[in-house]
N, C-alpha and C positions, 0 to 999 in steps of 0.2 A: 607151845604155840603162842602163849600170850605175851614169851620174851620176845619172839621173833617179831611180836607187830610193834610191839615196844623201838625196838633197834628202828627199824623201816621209818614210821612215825621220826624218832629223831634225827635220821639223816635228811628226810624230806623237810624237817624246819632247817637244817644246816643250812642246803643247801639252796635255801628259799632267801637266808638272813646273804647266804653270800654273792646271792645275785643282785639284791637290796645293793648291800654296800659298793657291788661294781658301779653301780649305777647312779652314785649318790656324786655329787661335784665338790670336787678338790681344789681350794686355793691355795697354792704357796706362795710366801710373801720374801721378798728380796730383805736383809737384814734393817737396812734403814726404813723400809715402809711397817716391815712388823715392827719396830720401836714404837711408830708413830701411834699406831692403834693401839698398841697396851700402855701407852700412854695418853699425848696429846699432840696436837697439831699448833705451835703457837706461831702470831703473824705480830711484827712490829707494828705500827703505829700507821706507817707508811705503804700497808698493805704486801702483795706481790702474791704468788704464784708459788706451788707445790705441786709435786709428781708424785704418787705411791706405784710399784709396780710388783705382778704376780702371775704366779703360772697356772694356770686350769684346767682340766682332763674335759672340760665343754665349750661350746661355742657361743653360749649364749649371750648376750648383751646386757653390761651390767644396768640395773634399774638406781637411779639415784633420787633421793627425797633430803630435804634440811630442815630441819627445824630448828628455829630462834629459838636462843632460851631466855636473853634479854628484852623486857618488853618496847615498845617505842620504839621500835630499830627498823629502819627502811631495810630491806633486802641487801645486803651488805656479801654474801658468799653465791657463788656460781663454780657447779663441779659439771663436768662428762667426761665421762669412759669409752672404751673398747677391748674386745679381745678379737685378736687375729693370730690363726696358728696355733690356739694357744698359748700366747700371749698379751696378759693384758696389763692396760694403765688408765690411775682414773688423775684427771688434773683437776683440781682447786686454782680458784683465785677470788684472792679477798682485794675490797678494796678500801684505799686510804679513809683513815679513822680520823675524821678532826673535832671528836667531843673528846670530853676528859671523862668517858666513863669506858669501862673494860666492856667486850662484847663477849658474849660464846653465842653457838649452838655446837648441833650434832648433824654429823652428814652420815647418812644409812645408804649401802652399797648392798644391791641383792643380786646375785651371779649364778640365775635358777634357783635350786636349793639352797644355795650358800648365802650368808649375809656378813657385814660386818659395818661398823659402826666408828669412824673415826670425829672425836671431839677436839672444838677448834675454839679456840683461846685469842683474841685479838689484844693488845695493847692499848691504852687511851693513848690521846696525843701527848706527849712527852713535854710537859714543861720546864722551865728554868728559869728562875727570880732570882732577882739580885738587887739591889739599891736603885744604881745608876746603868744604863750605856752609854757611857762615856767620861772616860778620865782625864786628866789634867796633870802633869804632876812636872816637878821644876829639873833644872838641867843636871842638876846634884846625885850621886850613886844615892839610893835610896831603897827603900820593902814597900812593898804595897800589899794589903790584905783583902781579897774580894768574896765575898761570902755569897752561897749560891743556896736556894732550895730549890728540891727538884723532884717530879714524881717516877724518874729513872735512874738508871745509870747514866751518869755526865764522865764526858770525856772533853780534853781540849786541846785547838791546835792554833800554832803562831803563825801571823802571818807576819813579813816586815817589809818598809817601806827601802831601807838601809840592811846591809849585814846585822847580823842576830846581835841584838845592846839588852835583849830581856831573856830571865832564864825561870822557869817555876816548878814549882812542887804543889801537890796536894797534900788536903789534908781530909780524912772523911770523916763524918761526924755521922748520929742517926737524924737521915733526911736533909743533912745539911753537907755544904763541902765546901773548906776554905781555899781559893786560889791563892799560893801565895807567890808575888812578883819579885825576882830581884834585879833589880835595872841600874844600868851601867851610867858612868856620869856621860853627861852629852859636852865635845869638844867643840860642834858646827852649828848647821843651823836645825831648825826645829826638826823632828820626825815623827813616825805614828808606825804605831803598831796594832793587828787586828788581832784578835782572841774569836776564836771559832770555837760556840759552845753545842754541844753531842749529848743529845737523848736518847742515849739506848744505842748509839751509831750513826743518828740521824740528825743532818744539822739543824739548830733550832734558832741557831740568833749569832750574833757577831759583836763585840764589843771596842771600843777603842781605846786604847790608852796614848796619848799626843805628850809627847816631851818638850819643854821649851827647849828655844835653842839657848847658846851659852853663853856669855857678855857678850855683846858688840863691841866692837872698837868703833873708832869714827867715820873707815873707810870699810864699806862691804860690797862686796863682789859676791850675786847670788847668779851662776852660771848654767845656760842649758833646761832654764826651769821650763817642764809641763804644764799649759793652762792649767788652772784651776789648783796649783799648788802652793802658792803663796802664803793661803790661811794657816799651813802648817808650818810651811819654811821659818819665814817672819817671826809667830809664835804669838801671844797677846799680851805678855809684861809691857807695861807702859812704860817702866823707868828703863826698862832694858832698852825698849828701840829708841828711846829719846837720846841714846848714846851716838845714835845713828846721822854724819853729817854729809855725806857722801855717798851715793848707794848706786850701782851699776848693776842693771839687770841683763841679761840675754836670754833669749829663748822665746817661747811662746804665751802670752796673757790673753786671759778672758775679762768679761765683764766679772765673773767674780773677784779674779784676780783685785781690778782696780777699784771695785767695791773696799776691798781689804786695804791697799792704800790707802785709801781715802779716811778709811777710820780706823786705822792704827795708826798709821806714819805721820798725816796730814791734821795739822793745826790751823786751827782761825782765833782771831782776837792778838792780846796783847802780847800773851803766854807766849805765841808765836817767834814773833822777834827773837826767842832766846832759844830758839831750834831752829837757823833756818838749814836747809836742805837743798844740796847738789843732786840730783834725779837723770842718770843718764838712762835710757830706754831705748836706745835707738838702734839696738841689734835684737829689738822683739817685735813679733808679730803679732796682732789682736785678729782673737780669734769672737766671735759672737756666743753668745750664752753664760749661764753661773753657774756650769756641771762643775763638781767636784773633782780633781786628778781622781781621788779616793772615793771611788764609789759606794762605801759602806760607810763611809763619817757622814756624820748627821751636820748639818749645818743650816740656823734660823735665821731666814734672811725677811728683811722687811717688804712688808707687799708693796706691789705698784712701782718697782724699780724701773730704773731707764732703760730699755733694752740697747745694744751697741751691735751696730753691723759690723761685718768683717773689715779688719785694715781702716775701721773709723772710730774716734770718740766720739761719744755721745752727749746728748745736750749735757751741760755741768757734770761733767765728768770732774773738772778740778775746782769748780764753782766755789768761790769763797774759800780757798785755802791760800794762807797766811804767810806759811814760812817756807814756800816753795822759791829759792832765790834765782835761780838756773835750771831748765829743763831740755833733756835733746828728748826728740818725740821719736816714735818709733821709724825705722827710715820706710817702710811700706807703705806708713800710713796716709789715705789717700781722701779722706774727708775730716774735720776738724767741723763738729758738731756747734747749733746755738749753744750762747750763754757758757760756753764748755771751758772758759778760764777767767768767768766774768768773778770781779772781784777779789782776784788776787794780787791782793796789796803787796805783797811782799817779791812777786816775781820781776824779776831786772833783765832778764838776757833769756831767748828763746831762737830754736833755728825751727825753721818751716821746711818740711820734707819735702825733695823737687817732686816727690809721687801727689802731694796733695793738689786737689783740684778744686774744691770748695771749701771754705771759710763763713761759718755760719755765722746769724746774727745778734749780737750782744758777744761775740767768742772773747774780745779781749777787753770789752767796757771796766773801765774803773780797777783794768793794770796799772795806777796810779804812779808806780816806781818803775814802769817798763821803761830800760834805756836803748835795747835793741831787740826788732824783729828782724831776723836773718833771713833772706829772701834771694836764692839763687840766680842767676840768668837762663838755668837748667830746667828752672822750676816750671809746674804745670800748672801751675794755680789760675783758673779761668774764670771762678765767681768771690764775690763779697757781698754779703749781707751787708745791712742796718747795725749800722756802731759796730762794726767789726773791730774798728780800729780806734776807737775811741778811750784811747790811753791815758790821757792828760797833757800836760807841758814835757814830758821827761826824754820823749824819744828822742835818741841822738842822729839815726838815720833809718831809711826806709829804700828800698829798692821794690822796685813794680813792676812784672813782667811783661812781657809785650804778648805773652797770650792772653790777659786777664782781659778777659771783655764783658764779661758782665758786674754792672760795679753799681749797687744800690744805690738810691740818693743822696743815704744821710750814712754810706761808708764808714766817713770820715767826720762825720762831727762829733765833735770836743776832740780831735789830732791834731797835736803843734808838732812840729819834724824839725828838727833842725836840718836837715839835710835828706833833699827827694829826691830821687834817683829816677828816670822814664828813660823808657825807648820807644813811644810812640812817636814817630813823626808829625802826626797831625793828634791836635791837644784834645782828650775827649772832654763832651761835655757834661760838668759832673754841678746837679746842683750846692753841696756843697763839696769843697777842695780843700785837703789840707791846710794850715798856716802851718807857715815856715818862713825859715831864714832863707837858704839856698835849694834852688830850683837846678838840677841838672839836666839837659834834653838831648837828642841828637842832635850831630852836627847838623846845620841848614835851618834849625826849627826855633829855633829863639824869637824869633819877631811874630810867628807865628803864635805862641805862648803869651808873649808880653801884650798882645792885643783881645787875648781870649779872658772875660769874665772869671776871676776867682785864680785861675792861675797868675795871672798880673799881679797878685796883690803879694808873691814871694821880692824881696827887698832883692834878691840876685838870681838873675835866670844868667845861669850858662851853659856852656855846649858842651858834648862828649862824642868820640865815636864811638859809637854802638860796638 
């Protein structure tokens, strides 16, 4: 009897434990999300987003909690779940770390009876040190060695301005990694290359390495240039561009462009005379602003610069430059700034674009050795400032349009012309008027001239037909 209660007894707990375990809730995990739980959930630097997913014999909705384990840490992880069907997925998202310390916590998933506990590891932000950003190096095949410390994995990519002239290898050391460059000799003009440095996969900085260009000869032809490219073209050896006696540009310039003239090419003082300079410009178009072609070169420009509108110079643009002997100006160019060639001694011959319309004040004062301003019949030029023209004795002629109608006072004081070119029929009244030798006017208009204050005082008024 006492076996038979025995038996009864046992199967009644059997069958007590087996309706327990029907009952109790099953997670299965998809192979990649059980990895992450028996181990860890790690997030770069730069945050992002994870998925775990699994299958459940319940319907319930998973319950989620985090806990930091790093103290000081704003809320930095956000998880929610679901299961539908019987299947479920719970999503994480971390976001972007920009301290340089490492984060955890622990995210706890409860799915009824079920729990589970996935730990999440963040990255600091990824640094990368090195000396300098930004290289130099001369037009010569040469090595370069850049040394890097980093609190990741570094990786690096080329950018180029020209077909590939640089080639590298690494080298790893502990905590440290040498870049090493081997670069091709430079045949043309200057160029640049970027270095894109990678923390962990994630870009962290940009570097440049800028090549001179390669001797000059005396005649150079820079073709097709993009504003703001010049500071690289050019290059900044001083004996290299002093080679420089002829230079032809096309294409597009900005204000930084002509900044970079200005103090690489362009001389003032004595020095001068022993550089002068042929300067054609007149298949470019000025654009306004000092953006860089290269948006990632650094370049220290001094404050308080001139700004330059579109298709104009701006005030002293070539202000006190020396060994400028010949310049064609750009042919768009449609305003010619004050002060903007005031003091260039050395300049002799200039053409005036038919597009220009204004000529500001002081623009060519103390061209001392100007022998011609070239002055179209085509030409638009409608104003003149104060000492526009105020050259000296040197000029050998001048031609004046017959649209110029606004004509400041004092124009023309300190201008002797050897020869004055009008097509006004009726002589305006200008309080001072050039000196000069010979007066040319329209047919019919001579006696009209020789009676008019200040125009009379030319030694020969004669006629032309317009």
């Amino acid at each position: 009897m006492r076996t038979i209660y025995l038996t009864l007894t046992t199967l009644a707990l059997l069958l007590l434990l087996s309706c327990c375990h029907e009952n109790d809730t099953i997670l299965t995990f998809d192979t990649g999300s059980k990895k992450l739980i028996n181990s860890k959930l790690e997030f770069y630097s730069n945050g992002g987003n994870a998925n775990l997913f699994f299958t459940t014999n319940k319907e319930a909705q998973p319950i989620i909690s985090i806990d930091y384990l790093t103290r000081n840490e704003s809320e930095w992880l956000s998880a929610k779940g679901f299961v539908d069907s019987g299947n479920g997925e719970i999503t994480i998202h971390c976001d972007k770390n920009n301290t340089l310390n490492k984060r955890e916590a622990s995210i706890h998933v409860a799915v009824d009876d079920a729990n589970f506990t996935i730990k999440v590891i963040q990255r600091p932000a990824g640094t990368a040190n090195t000396t300098y950003d930004a290289y130099v190096v001369g037009e010569k095949e040469q090595t370069k060695e850049i040394e890097f410390t980093s609190n990741g994995k570094l990786t690096f990519s080329l950018r180029f301005d020209r077909p590939i002239w640089i080639k590298y290898d690494t080298i790893e050391q502990e905590e440290k990694v040498k870049l090493l460059l081997s670069i091709e000799p430079n045949e043309g003009l200057g160029r640049i290359a970027f270095i894109d440095v990678y923390v962990d996969g994630i870009k962290h900085s940009s570097i440049s390495v800028r090549q001179q260009p390669a001797t000059f000869s005396p005649n150079v032809v820079i073709p097709a240039v993009e504003a703001g490219s010049l500071y690289v073209l050019l290059g900044d050896e001083e004996a290299n561009i002093r080679h420089i006696r002829n230079l032809t540009i096309s294409g597009s310039l900005n204000a930084l462009d002509l900044y970079v003239l200005k103090q690489r090419l362009f001389l003032s003082g004595l020095i001068a005379r022993s550089y002068p300079l042929q300067l054609d410009l007149y298949e470019t178009y000025i654009l306004e602003g000092y953006k860089s072609y290269y948006s990632d070169l650094k370049i220290e420009l001094p404050d308080n610069l001139p700004s330059i509108e579109e298709a104009s110079l701006s005030s002293e643009t070539f202000a006190y430059v020396d060994n400028i002997a010949s310049l064609e100006l750009p042919g768009y160019l449609e305003k010619i700034g004050p002060y903007c060639f005031r003091g260039c001694t050395g300049l002799e011959r200039i053409n005036i674009p038919d597009d220009v319309t204004v000529i500001g004040e002081y623009a060519f004062k103390g061209c001392s050795e100007l022998k011609e301003i070239n002055i179209t019949p085509f030409s638009k030029l409608a104003s003149l400032g104060d000492y526009a023209f105020a050259t000296g004795t040197r000029l050998k002629s001048l031609y004046l349009p017959i649209g110029l109608t606004h004509i400041s006072e004092l124009a023309f004081k300190s201008c002797h012309v050897d020869s004055l070119y009008l097509d006004w029929e009726t002589p305006p009244i200008l309080k001072v008027v050039p000196k000069g030798e010979t007066l040319s006017v329209p047919s019919g208009s001579r006696q009209a001239y020789e009676s008019t204050p200040g125009w009379s005082n030319f030694k020969n008024i004669v006629e032309h037909n317009p």
